[in-house]
C-alpha positions in Angstrom: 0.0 0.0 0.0 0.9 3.3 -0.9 1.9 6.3 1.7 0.7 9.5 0.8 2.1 12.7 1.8 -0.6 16.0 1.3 1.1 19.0 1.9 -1.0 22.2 1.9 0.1 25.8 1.3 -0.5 28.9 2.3 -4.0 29.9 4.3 -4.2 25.9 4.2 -6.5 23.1 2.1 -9.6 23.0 4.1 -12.3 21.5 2.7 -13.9 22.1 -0.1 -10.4 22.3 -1.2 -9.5 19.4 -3.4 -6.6 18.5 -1.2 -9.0 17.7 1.5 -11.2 15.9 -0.8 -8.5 13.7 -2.0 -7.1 13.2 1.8 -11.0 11.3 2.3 -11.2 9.6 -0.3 -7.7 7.3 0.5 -8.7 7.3 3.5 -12.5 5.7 3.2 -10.6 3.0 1.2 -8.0 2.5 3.9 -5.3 3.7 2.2 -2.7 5.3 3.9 -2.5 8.8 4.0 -1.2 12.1 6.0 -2.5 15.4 5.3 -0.2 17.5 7.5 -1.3 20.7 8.8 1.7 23.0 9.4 1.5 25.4 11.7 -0.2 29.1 11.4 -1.0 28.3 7.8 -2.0 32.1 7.1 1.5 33.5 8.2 3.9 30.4 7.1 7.1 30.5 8.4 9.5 28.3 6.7 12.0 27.5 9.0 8.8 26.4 11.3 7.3 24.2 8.3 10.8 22.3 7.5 10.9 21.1 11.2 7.3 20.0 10.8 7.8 18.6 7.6 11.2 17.0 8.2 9.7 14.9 11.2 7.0 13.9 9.4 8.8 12.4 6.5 11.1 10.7 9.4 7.8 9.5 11.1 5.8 8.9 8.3 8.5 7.5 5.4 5.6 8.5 2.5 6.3 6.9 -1.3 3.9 9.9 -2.7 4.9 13.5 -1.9 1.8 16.4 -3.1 2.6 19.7 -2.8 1.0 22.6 -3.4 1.4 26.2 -3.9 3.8 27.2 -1.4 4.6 23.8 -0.1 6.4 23.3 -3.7 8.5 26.1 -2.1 9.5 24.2 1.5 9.7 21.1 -0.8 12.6 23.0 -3.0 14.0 24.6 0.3 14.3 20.7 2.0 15.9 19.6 -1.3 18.7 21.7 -0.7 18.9 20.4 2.6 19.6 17.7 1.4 18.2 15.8 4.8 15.3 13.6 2.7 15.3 10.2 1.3 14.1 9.5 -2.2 10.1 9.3 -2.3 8.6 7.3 -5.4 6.7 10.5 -6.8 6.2 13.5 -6.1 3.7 16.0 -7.6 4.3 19.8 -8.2 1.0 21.6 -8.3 1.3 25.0 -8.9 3.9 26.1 -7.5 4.3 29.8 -7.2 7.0 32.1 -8.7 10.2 31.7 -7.9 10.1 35.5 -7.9 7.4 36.0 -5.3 7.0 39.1 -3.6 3.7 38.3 -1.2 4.7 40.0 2.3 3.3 36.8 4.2 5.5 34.1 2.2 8.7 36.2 2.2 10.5 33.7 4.7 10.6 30.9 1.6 12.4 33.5 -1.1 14.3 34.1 -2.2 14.6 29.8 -3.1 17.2 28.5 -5.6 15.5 25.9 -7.8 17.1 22.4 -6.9 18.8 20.1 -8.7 17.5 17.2 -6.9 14.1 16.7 -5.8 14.9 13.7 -4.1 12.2 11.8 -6.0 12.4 9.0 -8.7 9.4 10.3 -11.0 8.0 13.9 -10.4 5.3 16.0 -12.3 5.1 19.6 -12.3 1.1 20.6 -12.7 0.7 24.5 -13.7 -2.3 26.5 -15.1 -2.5 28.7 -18.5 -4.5 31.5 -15.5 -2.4 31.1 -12.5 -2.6 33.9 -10.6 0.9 32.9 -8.6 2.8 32.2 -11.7 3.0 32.7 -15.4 3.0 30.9 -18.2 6.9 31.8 -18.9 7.8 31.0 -15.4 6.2 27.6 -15.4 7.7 26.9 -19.2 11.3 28.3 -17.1 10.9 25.8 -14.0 10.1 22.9 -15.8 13.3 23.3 -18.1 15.2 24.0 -15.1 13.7 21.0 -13.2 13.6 18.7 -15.9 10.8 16.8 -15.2 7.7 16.5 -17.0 4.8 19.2 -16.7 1.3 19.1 -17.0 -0.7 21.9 -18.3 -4.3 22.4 -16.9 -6.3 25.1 -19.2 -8.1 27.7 -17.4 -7.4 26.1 -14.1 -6.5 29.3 -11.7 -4.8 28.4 -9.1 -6.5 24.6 -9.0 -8.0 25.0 -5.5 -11.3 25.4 -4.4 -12.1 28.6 -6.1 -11.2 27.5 -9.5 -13.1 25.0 -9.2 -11.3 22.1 -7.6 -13.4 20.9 -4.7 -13.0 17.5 -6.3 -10.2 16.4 -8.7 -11.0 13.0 -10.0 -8.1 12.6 -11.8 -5.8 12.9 -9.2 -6.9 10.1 -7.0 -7.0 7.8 -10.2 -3.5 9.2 -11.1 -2.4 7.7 -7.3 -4.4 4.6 -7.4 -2.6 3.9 -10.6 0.6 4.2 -9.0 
């Protein structure tokens, strides 16, 4: 059975968000999952969320890493850490710039895009309307990451807002793994 890491980003995935939606459905199928909640999720700090994350991959040893927004971010700043073992796979959604500027997120940047993501398969997942990143930028990390990268059209910032509550084809994406 498959250990999945959810790792939420800034202001948190509460439900309807389609992080939280995904975190249920493993779950009412006993799978194994951990949605971690890092701490004061509306003023991230990042040196806070590293020790939180860093124990839980100690404690929790996950083959399936999701990360999104921000947590892309922590994920990148762990990388150069350097203190991870390599997960399975690890999914990228919509990570925001590397150049970002938001007053509440300025203890994760400036970030260095890493040269190992400590992963043996990994997906970057962007949007043509992200409001956190544009199309160039995503186009710029993925070259510089060197992974694969799917596109969602019209997908905003794929949360709750835009419209994902529910996201179908991530779960099937998982159980496929």
């Amino acid at each position: 059975m498959k250990r999945v890491l959810i790792l939420h980003g800034w202001g948190g995935s509460n439900f309807p968000h389609w992080q939280s939606w995904l975190a249920s459905e493993i779950a009412k199928d006993y799978g194994c999952v951990s949605f971690l909640k890092f701490s004061d999720a509306d003023f991230p700090n990042k040196n806070k969320w590293l020790v939180q994350l860093t124990k839980e991959l100690q404690d929790f040893k996950p083959d399936i890493v999701i990360c999104h927004s921000v947590a892309n971010t922590l994920w990148f700043h762990l990388c150069h850490e350097g203190k991870t073992e390599e997960i399975e796979n690890l999914f990228l959604v919509v990570p925001p710039s590397m150049k970002c500027d938001i007053e509440e997120l300025k203890s994760f940047f400036p970030c260095k895009i890493p040269t190992n993501l400590h992963a043996k398969n990994s997906l970057l997942i962007t949007s043509t309307d992200d409001p956190y990143m544009t199309r160039q930028e995503a186009d710029e990390l993925q070259k510089a990451l060197g992974i694969e990268m799917l596109i969602l059209k019209n997908a905003g910032h794929v949360n709750s807002d835009s419209g994902y509550g529910e996201w179908p084809w991530m779960l099937e994406t998982i159980n496929n793994l």
